[in-house]
LUMDREN-102407 format. One record per residue (C-alpha): residue in one letter; x, y, z. Coordinates in Angstrom, 1 decimal. Example, Ala and Ser with C-alpha at 12.3 -4.5 7.8 and 13.67 -1.06 7.14 Angstrom:
<pagus>
PAGU   r     east    north       up
PAGU   A     12.3     -4.5      7.8
PAGU   S     13.7     -1.1      7.1
</pagus>
This chain:
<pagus>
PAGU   r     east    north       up
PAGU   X    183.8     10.8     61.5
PAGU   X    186.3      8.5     60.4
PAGU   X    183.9      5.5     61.2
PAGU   X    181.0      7.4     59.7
PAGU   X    183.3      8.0     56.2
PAGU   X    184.2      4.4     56.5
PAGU   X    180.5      3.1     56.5
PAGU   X    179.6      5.2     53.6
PAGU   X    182.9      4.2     51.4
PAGU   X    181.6      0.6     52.4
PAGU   X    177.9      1.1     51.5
PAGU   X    179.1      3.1     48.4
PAGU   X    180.9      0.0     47.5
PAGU   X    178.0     -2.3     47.9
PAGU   X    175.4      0.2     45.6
PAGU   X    177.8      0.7     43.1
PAGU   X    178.4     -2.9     42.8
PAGU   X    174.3     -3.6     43.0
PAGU   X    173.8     -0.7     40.6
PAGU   X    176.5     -3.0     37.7
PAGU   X    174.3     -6.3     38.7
PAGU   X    171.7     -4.9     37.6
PAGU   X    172.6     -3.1     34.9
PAGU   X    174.1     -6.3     33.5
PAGU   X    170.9     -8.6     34.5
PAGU   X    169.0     -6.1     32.5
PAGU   X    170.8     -6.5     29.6
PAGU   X    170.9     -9.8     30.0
PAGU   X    167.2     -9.8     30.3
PAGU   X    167.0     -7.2     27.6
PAGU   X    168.8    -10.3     25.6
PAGU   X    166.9    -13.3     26.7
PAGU   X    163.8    -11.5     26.0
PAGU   X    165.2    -10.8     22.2
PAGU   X    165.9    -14.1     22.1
PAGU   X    162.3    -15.6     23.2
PAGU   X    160.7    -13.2     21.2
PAGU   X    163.3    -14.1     18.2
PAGU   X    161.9    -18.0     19.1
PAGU   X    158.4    -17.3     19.1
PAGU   X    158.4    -15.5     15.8
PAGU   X    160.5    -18.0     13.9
PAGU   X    157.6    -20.6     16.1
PAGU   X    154.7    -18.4     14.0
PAGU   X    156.5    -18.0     11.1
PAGU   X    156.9    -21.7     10.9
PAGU   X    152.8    -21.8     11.8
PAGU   X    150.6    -20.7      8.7
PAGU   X    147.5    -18.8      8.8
PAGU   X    146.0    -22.2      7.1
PAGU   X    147.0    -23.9     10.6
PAGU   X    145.9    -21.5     12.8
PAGU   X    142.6    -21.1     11.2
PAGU   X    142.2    -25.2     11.6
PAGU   X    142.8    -24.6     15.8
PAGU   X    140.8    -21.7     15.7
PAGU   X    137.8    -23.7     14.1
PAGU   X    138.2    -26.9     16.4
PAGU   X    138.8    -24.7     20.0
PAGU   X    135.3    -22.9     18.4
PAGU   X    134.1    -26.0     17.9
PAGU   X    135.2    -27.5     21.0
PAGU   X    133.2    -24.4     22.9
PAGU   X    130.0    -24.7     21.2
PAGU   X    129.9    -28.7     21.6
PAGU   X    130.1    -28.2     25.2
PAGU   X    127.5    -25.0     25.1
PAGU   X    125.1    -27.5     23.5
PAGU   X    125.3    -30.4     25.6
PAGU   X    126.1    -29.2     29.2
PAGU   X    122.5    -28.4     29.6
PAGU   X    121.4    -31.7     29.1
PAGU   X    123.9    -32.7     31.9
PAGU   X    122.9    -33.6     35.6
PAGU   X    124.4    -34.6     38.4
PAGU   X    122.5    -37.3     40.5
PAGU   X    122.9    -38.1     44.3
PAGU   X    121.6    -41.2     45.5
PAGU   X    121.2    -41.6     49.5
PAGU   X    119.8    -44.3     51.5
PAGU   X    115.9    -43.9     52.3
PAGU   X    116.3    -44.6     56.1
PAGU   X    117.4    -47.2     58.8
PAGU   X    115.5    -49.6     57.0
PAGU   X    117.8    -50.8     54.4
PAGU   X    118.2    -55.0     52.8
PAGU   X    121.7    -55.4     53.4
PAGU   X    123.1    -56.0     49.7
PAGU   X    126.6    -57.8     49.0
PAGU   X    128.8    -57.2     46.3
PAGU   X    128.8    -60.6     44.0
PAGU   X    131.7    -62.9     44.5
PAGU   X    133.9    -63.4     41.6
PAGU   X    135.1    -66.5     39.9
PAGU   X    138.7    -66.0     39.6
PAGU   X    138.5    -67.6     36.4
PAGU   X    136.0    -66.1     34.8
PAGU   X    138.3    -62.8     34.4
PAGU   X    139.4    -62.6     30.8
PAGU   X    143.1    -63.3     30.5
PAGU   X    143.2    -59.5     29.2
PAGU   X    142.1    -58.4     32.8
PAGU   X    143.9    -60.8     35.4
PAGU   X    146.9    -59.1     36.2
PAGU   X    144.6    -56.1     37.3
PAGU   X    143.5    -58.4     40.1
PAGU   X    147.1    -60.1     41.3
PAGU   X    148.1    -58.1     44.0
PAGU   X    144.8    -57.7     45.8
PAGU   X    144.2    -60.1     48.8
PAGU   X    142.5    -63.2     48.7
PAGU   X    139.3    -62.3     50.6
PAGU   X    138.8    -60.0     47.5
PAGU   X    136.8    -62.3     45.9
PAGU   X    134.4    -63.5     48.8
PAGU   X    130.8    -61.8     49.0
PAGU   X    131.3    -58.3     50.8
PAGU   X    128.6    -56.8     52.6
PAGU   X    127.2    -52.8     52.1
PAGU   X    124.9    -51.6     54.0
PAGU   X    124.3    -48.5     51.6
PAGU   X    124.8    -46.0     53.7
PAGU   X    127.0    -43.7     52.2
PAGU   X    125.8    -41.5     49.3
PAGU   X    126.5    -42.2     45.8
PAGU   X    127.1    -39.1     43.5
PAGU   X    127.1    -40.1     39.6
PAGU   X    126.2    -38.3     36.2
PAGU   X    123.1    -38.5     34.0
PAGU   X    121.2    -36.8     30.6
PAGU   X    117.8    -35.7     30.6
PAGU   X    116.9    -37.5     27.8
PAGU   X    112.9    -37.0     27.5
PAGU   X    110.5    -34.5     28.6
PAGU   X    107.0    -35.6     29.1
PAGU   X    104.6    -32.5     29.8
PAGU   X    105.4    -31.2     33.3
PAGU   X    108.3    -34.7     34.0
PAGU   X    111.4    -35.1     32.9
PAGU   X    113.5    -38.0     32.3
PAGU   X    117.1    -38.8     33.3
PAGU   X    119.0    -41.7     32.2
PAGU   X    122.0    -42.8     34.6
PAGU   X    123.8    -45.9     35.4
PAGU   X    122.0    -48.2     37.7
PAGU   X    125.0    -49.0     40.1
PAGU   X    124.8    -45.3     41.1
PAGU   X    121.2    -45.4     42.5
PAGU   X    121.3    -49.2     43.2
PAGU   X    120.5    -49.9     46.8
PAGU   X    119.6    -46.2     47.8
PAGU   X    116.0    -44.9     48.0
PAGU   X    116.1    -40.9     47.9
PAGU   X    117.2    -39.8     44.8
PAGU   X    118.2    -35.7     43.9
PAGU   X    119.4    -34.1     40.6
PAGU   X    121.1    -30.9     40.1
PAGU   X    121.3    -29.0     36.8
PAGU   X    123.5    -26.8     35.2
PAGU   X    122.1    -23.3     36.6
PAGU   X    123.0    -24.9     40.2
PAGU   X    118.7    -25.9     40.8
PAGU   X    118.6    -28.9     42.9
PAGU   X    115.1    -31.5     43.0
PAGU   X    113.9    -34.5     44.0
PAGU   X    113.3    -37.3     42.1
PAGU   X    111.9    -40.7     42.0
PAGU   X    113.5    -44.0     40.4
PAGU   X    111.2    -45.2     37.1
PAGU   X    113.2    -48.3     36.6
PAGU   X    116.1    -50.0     36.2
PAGU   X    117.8    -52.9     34.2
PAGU   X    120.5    -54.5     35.9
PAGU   X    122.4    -56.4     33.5
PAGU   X    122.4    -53.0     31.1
PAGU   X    123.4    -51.1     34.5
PAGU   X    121.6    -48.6     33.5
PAGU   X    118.5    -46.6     35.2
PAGU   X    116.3    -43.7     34.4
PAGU   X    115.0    -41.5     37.3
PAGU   X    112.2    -38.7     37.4
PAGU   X    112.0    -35.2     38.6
PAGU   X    109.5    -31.9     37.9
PAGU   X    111.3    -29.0     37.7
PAGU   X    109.2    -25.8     38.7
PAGU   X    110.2    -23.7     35.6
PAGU   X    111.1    -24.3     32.0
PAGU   X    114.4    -25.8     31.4
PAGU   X    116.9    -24.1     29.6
PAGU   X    116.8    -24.6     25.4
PAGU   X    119.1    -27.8     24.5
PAGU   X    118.0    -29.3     27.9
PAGU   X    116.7    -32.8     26.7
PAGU   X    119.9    -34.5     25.0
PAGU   X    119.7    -36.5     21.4
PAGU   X    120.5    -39.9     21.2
PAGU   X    122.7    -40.9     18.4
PAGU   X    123.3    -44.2     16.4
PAGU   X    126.1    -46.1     17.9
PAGU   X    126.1    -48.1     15.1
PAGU   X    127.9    -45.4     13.4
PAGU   X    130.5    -44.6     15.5
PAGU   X    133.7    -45.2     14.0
PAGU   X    137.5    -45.3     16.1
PAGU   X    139.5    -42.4     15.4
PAGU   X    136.2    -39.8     15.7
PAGU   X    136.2    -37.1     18.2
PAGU   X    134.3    -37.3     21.4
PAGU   X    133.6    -36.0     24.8
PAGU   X    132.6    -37.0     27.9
PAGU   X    130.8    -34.6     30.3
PAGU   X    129.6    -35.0     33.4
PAGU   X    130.6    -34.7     37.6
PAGU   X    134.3    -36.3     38.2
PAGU   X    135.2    -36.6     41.6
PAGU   X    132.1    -33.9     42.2
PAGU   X    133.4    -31.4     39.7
PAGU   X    130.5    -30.7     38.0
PAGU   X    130.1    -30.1     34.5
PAGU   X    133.4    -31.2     33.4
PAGU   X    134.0    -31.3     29.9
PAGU   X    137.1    -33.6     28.5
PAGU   X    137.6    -34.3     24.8
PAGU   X    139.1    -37.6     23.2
PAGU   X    138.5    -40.2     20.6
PAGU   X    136.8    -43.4     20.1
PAGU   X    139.8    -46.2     21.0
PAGU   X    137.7    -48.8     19.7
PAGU   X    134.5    -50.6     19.8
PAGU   X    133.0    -54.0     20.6
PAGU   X    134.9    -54.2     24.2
PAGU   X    133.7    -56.7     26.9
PAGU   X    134.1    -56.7     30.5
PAGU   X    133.2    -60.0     32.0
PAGU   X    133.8    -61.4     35.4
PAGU   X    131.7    -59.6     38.4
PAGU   X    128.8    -62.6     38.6
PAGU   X    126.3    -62.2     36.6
PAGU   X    126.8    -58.3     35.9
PAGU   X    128.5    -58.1     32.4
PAGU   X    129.1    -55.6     29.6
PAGU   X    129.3    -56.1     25.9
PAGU   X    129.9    -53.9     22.9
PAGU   X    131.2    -51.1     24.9
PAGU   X    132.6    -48.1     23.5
PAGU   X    136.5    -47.5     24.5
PAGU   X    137.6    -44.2     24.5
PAGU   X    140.4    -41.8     26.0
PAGU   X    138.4    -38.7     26.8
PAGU   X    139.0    -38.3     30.9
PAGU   X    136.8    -40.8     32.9
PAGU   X    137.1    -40.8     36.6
PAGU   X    134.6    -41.3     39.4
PAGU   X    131.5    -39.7     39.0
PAGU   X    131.3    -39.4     35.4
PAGU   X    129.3    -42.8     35.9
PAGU   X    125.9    -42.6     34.0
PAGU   X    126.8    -39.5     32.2
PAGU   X    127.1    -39.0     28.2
PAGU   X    129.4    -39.6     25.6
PAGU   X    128.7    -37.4     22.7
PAGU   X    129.7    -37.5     18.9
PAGU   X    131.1    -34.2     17.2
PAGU   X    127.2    -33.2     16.7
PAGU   X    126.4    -33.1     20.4
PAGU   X    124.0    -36.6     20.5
PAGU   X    124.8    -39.0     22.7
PAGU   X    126.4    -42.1     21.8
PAGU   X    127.1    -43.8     24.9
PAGU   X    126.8    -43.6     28.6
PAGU   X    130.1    -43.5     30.6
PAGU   X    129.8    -46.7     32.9
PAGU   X    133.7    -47.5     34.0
PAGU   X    137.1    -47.7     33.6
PAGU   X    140.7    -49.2     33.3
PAGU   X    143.1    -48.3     36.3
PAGU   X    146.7    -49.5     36.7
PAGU   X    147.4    -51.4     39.9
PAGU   X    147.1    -49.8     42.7
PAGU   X    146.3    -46.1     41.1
PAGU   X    142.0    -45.2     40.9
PAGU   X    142.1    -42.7     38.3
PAGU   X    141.8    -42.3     34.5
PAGU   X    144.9    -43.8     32.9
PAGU   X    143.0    -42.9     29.4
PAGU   X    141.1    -46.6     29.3
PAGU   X    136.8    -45.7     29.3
PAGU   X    134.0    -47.3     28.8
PAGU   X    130.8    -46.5     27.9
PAGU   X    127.7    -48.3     26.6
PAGU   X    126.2    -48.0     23.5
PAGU   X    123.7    -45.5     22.7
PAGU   X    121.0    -48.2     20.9
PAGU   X    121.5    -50.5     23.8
PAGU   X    120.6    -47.4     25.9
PAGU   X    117.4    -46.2     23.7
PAGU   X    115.7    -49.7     24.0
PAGU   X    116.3    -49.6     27.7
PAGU   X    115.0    -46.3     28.4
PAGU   X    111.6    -46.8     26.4
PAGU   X    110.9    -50.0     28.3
PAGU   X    111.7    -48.7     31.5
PAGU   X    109.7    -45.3     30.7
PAGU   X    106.8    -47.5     29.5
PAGU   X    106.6    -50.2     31.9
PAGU   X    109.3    -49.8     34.6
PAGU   X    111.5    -52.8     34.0
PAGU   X    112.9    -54.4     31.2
PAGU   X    112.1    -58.2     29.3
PAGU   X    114.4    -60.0     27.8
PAGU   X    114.5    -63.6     26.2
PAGU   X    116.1    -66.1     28.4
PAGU   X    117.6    -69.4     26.9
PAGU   X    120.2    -70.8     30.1
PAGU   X    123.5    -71.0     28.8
PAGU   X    126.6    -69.8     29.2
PAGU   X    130.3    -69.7     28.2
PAGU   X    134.1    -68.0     29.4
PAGU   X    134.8    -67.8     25.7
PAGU   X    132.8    -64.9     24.0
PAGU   X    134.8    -65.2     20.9
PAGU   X    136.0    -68.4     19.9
PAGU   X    140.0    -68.7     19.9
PAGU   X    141.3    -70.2     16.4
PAGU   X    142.4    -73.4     18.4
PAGU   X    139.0    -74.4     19.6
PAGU   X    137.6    -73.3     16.0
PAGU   X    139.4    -76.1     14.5
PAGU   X    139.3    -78.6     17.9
PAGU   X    135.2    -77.8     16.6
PAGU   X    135.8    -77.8     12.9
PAGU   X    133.4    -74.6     12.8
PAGU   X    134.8    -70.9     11.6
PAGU   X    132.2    -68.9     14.3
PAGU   X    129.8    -69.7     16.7
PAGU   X    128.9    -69.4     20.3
PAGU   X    130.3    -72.4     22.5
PAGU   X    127.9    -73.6     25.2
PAGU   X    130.0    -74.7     28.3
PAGU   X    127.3    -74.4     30.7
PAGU   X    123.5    -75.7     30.6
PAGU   X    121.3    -74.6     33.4
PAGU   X    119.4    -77.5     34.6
PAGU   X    115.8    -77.3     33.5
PAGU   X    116.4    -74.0     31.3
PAGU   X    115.2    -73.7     28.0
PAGU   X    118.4    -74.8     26.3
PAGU   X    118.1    -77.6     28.9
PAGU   X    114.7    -78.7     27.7
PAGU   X    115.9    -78.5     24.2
PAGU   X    118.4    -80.8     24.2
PAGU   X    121.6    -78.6     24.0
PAGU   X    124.6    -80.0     26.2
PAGU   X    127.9    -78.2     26.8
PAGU   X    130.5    -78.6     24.3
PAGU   X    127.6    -77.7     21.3
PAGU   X    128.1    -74.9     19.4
PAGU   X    125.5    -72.5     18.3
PAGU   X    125.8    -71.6     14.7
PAGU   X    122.5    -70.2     14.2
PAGU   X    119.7    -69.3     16.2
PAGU   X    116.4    -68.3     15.4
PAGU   X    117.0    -68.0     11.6
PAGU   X    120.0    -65.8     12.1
PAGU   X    124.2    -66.3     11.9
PAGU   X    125.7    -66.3     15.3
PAGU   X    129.4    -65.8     15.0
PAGU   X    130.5    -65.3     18.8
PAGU   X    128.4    -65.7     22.1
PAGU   X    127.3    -61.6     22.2
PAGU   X    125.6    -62.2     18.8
PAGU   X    124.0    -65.5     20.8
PAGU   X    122.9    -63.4     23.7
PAGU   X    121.2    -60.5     21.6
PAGU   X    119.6    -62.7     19.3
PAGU   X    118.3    -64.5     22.6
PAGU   X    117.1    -61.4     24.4
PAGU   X    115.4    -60.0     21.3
PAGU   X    113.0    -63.0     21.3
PAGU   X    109.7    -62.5     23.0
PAGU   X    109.3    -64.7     26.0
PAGU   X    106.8    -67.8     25.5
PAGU   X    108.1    -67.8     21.6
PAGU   X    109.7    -71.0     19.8
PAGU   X    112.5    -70.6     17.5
PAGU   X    114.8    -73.1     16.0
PAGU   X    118.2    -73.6     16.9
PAGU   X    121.7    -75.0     15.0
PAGU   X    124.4    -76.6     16.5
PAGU   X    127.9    -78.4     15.7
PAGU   X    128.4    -81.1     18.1
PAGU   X    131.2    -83.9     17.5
PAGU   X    131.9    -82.6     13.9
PAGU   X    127.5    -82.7     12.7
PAGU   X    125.1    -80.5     12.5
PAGU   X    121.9    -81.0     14.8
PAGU   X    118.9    -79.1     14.7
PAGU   X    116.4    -78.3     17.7
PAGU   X    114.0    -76.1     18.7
PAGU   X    113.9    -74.0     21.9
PAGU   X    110.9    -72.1     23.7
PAGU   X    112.4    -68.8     25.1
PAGU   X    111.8    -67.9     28.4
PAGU   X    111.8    -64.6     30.2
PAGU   X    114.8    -63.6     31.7
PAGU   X    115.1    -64.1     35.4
PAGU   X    116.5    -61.4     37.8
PAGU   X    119.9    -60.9     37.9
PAGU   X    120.1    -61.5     41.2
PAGU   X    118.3    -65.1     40.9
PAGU   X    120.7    -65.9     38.1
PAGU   X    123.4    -64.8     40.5
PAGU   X    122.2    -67.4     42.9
PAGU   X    123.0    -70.1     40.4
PAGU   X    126.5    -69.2     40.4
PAGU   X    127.0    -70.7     43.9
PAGU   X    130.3    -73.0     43.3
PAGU   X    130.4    -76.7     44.0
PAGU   X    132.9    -76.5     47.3
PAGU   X    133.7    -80.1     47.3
PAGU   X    136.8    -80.3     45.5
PAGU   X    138.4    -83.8     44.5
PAGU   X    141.9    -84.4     46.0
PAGU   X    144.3    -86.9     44.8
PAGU   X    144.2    -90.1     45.9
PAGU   X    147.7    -91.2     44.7
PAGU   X    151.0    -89.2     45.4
PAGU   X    151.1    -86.2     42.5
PAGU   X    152.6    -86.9     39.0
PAGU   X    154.3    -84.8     36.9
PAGU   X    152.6    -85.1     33.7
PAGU   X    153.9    -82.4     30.8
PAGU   X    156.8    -79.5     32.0
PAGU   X    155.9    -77.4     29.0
PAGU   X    151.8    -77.1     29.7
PAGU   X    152.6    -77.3     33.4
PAGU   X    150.2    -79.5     34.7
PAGU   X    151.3    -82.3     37.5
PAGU   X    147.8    -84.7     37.4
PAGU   X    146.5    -87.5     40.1
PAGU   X    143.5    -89.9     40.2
PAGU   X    140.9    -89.4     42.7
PAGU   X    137.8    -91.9     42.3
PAGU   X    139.0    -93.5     39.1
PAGU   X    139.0    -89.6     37.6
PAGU   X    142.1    -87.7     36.5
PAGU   X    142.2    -84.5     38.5
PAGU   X    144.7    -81.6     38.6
PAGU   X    146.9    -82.0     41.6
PAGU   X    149.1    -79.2     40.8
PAGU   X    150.0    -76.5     38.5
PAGU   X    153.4    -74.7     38.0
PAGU   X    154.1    -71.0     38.3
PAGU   X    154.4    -69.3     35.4
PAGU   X    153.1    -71.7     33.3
PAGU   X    150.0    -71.7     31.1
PAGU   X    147.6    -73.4     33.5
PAGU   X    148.3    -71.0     35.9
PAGU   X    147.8    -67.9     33.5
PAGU   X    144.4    -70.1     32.3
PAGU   X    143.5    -69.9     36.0
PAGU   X    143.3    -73.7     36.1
PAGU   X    142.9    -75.3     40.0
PAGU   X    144.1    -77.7     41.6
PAGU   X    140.4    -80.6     41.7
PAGU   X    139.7    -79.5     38.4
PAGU   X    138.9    -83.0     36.9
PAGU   X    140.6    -83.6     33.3
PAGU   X    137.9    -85.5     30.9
PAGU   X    139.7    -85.1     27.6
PAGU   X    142.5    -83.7     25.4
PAGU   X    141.4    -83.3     22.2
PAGU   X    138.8    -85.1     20.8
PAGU   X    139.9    -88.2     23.3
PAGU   X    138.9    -89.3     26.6
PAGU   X    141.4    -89.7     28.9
PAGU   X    141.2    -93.2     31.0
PAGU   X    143.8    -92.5     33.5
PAGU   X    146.9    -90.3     34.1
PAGU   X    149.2    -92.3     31.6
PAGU   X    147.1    -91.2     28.7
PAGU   X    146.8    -88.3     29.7
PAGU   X    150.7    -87.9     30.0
PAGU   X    150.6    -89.4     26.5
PAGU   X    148.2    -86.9     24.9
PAGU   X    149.7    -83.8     26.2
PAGU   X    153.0    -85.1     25.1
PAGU   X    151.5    -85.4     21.6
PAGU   X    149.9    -82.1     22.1
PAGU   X    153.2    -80.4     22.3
PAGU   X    154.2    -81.4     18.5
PAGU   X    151.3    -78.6     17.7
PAGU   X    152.2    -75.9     20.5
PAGU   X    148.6    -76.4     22.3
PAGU   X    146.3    -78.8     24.1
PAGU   X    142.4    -77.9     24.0
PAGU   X    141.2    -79.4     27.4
PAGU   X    138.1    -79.9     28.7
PAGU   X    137.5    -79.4     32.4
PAGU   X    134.9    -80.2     34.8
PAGU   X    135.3    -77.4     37.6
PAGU   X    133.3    -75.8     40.9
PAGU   X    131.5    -74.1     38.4
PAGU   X    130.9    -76.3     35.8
PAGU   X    132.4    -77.3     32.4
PAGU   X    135.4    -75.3     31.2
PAGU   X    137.3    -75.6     27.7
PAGU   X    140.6    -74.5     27.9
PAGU   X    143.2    -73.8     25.7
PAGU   X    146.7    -74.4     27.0
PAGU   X    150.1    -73.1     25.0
PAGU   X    153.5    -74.1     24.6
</pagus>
């Protein structure tokens, strides 16, 4: 008994004292919920009906902008047609031809990074797209091309989960851009052929959204705004963007190819890549997508004809916008500079040389080299048009015959670099500390024999056998005058160099 009475006394002990906890933990609750409640009042009280009728109306909006447009949204699976596959490579990559912007994006990656990479294009590629025309039975869907590049079996699945074949109609390389073909065996759903919209009117700061298949997810719908326009990624070969629209509405893998739409549901650009941090492959809120009225013209050519023509004139440049130093270094306020001249191009033929600067071309201002390279590729091949160029402080006026634009893989083929690299044939001399440039001589020519860490040649991507021709407006005759005209360089902060490189001529602009 006596241990019996004892357990109970115990276990007594222990309920009564659970019974107080939680009689006090329920007041306590009792007054912690007061309290949130108290908070979330004071929260709505704080909160008009004026602002919660403004969220209401842009969530309603939000909804009903994705209820339009998600029907006009695929996703697009590209495989490989068999065992007979063209083994493709990825282009290799001048290192300098990465904008300054870019380059510490590409400092920690190893140094076979930029070599030629084979891919055999086995593995599936899985990207977005928009039906953007119905013809009678067909339908038309407009992607990127680097989704369905290199594959030969091609499927596109819809909103209500139906899944067909389609067939490639064509695609434009340098665009990146691609427009595939499928019959679907009943009517699509109302609102499934999408709008394109002017990009010419988008402005920053406006709402957008990007929809598409992230990672797979299909039919994801992310909102943002326009971060800016006019954005350029350079630096894979040949393959190049310009005039992009920035935004930071949630791009990731897989939204490749599909839309970018205004408040009004019409397309204004088609999601094609994005910014990622070193080391991380996600959205860091940096996105890219191309214009809708570069998209339009490509899609009606490559409906009509299956491929796209462009004017073709043979030059080339690292500077699309002219920096204020080479303005003055040549005395123009806009322009395209010309560093390259393919050999027996059109701008060959002409007479242009590198160092000219295009001022106008074909009637028309040119202000920076995108406005050159539009104006070219608007001209019908076979046409003559005149051309206007600064070189060494006059005006000189030719006249070109546009060509059509080769493939971009032969233009890629004309990027092969000149291997041979001069080497020094006298011990290295330090030149100029503050520009960081140590020079030699090698065949009675001044070549770079080294360049210091951290300093502005190094950030301008300059090599050692780069060959120095002139600071300035001067020739240099040997390394003494060159030492002597970057020292006098310095009194202004910069030295405008000009470069003969493995890829040809460069103009440099090098800070204090």
């Amino acid at each position: 008994m006596r241990t019996f009475t004892s357990f109970f006394t115990q276990r007594s002990s222990h309920l009564v004292a659970m019974a107080l906890s939680l009689a006090l933990g329920a007041a306590l609750a009792g007054h912690w919920t007061r309290d949130n409640q108290l908070q979330a009042q004071a929260v709505r009280s704080r909160m008009t009906t004026g602002d919660r009728q403004v969220l209401s109306s842009l969530e309603t909006a939000f909804v009903a902008l994705a209820e339009q447009v998600e029907p006009s949204v695929v996703t697009v699976t590209a495989r490989s047609a068999g065992p007979e596959r063209a083994e493709r490579t990825r282009p290799s990559i001048p290192p300098e031809s990465i904008p300054p912007s870019f380059r510490d994006f590409f400092r920690d990656l190893p140094p076979d990074f930029f070599r030629e990479m084979p891919d055999d294009g086995m593995a599936p590629s899985t990207g977005s797209g928009a039906i953007v025309r119905q013809n009678g039975s067909a339908a038309y869907v407009l992607t990127n091309n680097h989704v369905i590049r290199g594959r030969g079996r091609f499927r596109v699945r819809l909103i209500d989960r139906t899944d067909y074949p389609a067939e490639l109609v064509g695609y434009d390389e340098k665009a990146d851009l691609a427009v595939l073909k499928f019959t679907p065996t009943r009517p699509l759903r109302e609102g499934s052929v999408a709008t394109l919209g002017d990009s010419d009117r988008v402005r920053v700061g406006q709402f957008v959204a990007a929809i598409g298949s992230p990672l797979g997810y299909e039919s994801t719908f992310t909102v943002g705004v326009v971060s800016a326009k006019g954005r350029e990624l350079r630096g894979l070969g040949t393959s190049s963007y310009s005039d992009l629209i920035q935004t930071d509405a949630s791009i990731n893998r897989g939204n490749s190819g599909g839309p970018l739409v205004n408040i009004d549901g019409e397309v204004i650009g088609i999601n094609v890549a994005i910014a990622s941090a070193p080391g991380a492959m996600g959205n860091i809120g940096i996105g890219f997508a191309i214009p809708s009225n570069t998209a339009r013209s490509v899609v009606e050519q490559l409906i009509a004809s299956g491929k796209v023509v462009r004017g073709y004139f043979g030059v080339g440049t690292l500077h699309r916008e002219m920096e204020p130093e080479l303005k003055e270094h040549f005395g123009v306020s806009s322009g395209a500079l010309i560093e390259s001249v393919s050999p027996d191009g059109p701008a060959a033929r002409a007479g242009l040389q590198p160092g000219d600067v295009v001022v106008r071309f074909a009637n028309k201002p040119v202000d920076t080299f995108t406005d050159l390279e539009n104006l070219v590729a608007q001209v019908p091949p076979g046409s003559t048009v005149p051309v206007i160029v600064m070189r060494e402080g006059k005006q000189v006026s030719l006249r070109v015959t546009v060509v059509e634009r080769p493939s971009e893989e032969a233009l890629r083929g004309r990027l092969t670099p000149n291997t041979e690299r001069s080497k020094p044939s006298e011990p290295e001399k330090v030149t100029n500390s503050k520009f960081g440039l140590s020079l030699g001589t090698s065949e009675n020519r001044v070549v770079v024999a080294g360049v210091a860490p951290g300093s502005g040649a190094q950030e301008e991507m300059i090599e050692s056998g780069d060959v120095l021709v002139s600071v300035g407006r001067t020739a240099v005759r040997n390394v003494e005058h060159a030492h002597e005209l970057l020292t006098a360089a310095e009194k202004q902060g910069y030295a405008v160099l000009r470069l003969e490189t493995r890829f040809g001529t460069r103009y440099v602009v090098l800070r204090g």
